[in-house]
ROVO-640270 format. One record per residue: residue number from 0; x, y, z of N, C-alpha, C, CB in turn. Coordinates in steps of 0.1 Angstrom, whole numbers. Glycine has a CB too. Example, Ala and Ser with C-alpha at 12.3 -4.5 7.8 and 13.67 -1.06 7.14 Angstrom:
<atoms>
{0; {132; -57; 78}; {123; -45; 78}; {132; -33; 78}; {113; -45; 90}}
{1; {128; -22; 71}; {137; -11; 71}; {129; 0; 79}; {141; -6; 57}}
</atoms>
This chain:
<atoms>
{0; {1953; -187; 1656}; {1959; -176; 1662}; {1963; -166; 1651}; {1971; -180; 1671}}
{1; {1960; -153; 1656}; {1966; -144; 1646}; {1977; -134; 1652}; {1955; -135; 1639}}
{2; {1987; -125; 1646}; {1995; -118; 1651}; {1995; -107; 1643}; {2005; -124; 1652}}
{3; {1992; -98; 1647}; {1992; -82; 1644}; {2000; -68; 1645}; {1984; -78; 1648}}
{4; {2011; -67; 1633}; {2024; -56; 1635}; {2016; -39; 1635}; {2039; -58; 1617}}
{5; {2021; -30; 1637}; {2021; -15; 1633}; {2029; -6; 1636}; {2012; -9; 1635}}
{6; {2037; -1; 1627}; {2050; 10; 1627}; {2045; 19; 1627}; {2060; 11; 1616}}
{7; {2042; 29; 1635}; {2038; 46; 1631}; {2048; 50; 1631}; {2030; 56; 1640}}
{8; {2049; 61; 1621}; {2064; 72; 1620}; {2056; 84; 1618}; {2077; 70; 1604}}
{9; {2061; 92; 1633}; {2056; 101; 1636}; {2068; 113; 1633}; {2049; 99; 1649}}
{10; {2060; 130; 1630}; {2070; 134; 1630}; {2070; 146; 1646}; {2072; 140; 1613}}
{11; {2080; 147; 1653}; {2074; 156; 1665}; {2077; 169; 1660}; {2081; 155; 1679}}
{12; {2073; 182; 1671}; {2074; 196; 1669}; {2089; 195; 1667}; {2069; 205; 1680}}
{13; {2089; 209; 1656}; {2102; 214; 1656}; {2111; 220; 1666}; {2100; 220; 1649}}
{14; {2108; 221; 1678}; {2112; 225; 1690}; {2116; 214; 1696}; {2102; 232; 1696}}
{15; {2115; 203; 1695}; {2124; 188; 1697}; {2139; 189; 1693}; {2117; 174; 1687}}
{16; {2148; 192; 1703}; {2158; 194; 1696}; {2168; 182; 1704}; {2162; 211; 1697}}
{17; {2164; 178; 1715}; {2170; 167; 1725}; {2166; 154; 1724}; {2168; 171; 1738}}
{18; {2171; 148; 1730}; {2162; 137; 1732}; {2154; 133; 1745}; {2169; 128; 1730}}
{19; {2160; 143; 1752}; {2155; 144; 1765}; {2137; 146; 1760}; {2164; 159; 1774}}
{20; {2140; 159; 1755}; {2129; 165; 1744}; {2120; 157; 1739}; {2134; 170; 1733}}
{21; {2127; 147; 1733}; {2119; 137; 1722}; {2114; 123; 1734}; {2133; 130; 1706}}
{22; {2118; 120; 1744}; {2114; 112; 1753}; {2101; 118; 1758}; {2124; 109; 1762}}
{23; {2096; 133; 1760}; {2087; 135; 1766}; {2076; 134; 1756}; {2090; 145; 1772}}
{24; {2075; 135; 1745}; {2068; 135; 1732}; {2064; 116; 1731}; {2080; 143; 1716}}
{25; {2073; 110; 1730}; {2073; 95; 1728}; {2070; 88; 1744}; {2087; 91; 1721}}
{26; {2073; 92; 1753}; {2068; 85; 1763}; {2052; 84; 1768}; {2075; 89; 1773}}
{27; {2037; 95; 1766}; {2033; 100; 1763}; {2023; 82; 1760}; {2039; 111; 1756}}
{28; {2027; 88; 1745}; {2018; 78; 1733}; {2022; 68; 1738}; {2023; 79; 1715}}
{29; {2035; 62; 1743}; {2038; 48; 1748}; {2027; 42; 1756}; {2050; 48; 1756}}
{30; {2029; 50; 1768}; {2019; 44; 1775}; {2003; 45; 1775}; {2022; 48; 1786}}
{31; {1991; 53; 1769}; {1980; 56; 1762}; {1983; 43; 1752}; {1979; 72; 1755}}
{32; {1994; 39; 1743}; {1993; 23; 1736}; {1990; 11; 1747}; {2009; 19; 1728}}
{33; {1999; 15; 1755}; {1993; 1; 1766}; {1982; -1; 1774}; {2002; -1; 1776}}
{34; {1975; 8; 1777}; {1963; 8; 1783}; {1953; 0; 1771}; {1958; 24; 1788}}
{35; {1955; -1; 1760}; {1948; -8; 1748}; {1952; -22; 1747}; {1952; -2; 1735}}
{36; {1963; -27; 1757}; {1967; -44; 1757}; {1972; -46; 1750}; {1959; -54; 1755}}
{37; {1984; -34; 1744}; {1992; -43; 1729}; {2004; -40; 1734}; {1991; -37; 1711}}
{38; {2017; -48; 1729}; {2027; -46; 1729}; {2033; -34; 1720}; {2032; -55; 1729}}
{39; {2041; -25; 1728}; {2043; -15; 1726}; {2060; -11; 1729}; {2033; -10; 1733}}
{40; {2067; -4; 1721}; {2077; 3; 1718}; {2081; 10; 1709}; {2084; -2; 1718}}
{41; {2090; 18; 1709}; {2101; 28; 1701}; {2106; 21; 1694}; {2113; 35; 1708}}
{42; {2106; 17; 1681}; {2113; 5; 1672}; {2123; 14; 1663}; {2102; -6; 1660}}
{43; {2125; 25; 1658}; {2130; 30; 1649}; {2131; 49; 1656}; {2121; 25; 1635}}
{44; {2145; 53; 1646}; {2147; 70; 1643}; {2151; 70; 1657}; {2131; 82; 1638}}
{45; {2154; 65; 1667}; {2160; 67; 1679}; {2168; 76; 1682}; {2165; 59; 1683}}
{46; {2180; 78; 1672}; {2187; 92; 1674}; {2183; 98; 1671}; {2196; 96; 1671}}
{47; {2175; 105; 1657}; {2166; 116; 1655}; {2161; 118; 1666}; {2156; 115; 1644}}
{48; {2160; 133; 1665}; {2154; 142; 1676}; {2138; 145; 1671}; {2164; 158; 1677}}
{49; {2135; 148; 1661}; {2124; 153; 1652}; {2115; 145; 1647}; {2129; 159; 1642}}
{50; {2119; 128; 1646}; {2114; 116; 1642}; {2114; 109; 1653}; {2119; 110; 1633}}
{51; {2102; 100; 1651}; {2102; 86; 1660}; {2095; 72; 1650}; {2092; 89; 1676}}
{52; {2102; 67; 1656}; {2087; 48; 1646}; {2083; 42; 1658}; {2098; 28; 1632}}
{53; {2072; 41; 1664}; {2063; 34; 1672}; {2059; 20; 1669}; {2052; 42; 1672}}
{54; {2061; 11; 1675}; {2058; -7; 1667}; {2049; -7; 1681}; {2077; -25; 1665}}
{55; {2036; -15; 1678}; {2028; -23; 1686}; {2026; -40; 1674}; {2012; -11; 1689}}
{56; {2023; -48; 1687}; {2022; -63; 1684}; {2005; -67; 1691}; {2037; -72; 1694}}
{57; {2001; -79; 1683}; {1991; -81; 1690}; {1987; -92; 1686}; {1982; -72; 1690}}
{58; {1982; -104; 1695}; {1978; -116; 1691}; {1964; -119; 1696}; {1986; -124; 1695}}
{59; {1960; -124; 1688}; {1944; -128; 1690}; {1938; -141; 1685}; {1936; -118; 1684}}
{60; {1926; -142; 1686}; {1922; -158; 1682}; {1914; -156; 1668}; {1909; -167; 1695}}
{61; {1909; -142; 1667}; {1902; -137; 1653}; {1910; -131; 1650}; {1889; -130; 1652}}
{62; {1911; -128; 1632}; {1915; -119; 1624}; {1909; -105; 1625}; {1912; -125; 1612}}
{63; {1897; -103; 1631}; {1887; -91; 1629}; {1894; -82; 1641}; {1867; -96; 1631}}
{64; {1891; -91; 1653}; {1896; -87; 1666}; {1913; -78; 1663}; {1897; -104; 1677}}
{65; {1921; -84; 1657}; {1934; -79; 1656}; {1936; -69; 1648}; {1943; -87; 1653}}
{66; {1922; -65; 1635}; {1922; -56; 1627}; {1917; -44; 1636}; {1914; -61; 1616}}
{67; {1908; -46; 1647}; {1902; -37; 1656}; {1914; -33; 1664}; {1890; -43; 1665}}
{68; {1914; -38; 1668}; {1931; -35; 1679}; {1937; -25; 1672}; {1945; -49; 1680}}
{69; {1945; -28; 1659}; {1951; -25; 1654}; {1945; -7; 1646}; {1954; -37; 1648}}
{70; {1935; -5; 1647}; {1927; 5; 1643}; {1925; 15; 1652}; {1915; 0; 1639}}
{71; {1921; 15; 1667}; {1922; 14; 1680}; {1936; 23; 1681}; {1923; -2; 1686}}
{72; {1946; 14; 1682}; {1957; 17; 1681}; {1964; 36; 1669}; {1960; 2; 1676}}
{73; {1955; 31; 1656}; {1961; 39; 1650}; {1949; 55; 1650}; {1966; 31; 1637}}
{74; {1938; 52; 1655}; {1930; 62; 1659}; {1934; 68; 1670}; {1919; 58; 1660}}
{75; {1942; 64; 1679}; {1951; 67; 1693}; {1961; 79; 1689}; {1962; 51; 1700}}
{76; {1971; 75; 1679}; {1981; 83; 1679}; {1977; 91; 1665}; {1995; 75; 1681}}
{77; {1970; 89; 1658}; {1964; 100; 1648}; {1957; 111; 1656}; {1953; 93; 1637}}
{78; {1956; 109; 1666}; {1944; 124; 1673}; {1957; 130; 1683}; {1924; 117; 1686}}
{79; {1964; 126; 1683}; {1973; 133; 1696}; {1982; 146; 1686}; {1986; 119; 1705}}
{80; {1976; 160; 1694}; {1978; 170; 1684}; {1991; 173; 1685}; {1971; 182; 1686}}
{81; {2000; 168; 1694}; {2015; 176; 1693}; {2022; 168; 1683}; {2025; 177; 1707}}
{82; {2018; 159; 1677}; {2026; 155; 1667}; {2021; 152; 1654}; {2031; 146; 1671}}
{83; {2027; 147; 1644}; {2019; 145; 1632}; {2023; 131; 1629}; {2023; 155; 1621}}
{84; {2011; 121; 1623}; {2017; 108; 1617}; {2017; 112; 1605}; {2010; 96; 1619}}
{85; {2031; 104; 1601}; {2030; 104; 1587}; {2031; 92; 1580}; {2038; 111; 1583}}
{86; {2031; 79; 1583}; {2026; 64; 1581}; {2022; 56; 1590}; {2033; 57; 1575}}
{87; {2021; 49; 1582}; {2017; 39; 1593}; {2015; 23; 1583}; {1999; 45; 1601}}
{88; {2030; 15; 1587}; {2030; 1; 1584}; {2021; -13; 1588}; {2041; -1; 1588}}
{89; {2009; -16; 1584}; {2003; -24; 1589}; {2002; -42; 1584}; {1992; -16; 1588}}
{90; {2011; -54; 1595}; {2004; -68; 1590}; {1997; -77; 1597}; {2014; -77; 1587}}
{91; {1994; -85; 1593}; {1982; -91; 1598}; {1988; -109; 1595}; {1964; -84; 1587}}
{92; {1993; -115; 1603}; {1998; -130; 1602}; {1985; -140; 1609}; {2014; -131; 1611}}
{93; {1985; -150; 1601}; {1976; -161; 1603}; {1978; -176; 1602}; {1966; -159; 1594}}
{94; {1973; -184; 1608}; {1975; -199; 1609}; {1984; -204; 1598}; {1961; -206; 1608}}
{95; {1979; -200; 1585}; {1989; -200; 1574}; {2003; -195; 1569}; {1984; -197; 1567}}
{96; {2007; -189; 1575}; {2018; -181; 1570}; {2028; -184; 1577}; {2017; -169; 1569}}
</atoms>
């Protein structure tokens, strides 16, 4: 079994001044992550209005499979134009660790 983390820290438009604001920006990408089968949430920057960190989880029986997911994933929220990524934390846990 493998298990597969990813943090995106995205930054939103400068016109995010709420959070009301920032829920409509982050709810969005939330759900477009779940239609992909991963666990998905808001992990970080929660009170920032202007920031967010995105965590998806994923388990699988291959290493390759969770590297795809996980690629999937970060090809998802790299193309969505109202915002900008600006990392992205990626691990990859295995039978060993």
């Amino acid at each position: 079994m493998f298990t597969g983390t990813a943090v995106f820290d995205v930054l939103l438009p400068g016109d995010c001044r709420s959070l009301k604001e920032k829920r409509s920006y982050v709810r969005p990408i939330v759900a477009s992550l779940r239609k992909i089968d991963v666990s998905v949430a808001e992990v970080g920057d929660m009170d920032r209005h202007g920031r967010s960190q995105i965590g998806v989880g994923v388990v699988a029986s291959e290493h390759s499979h969770v590297q795809d997911v996980l690629d999937s994933c970060e090809r998802l929220v790299s193309r969505r134009p109202e915002i900008e990524l600006l990392s992205v934390r990626r691990r990859v846990f295995g039978p060993e660790d």
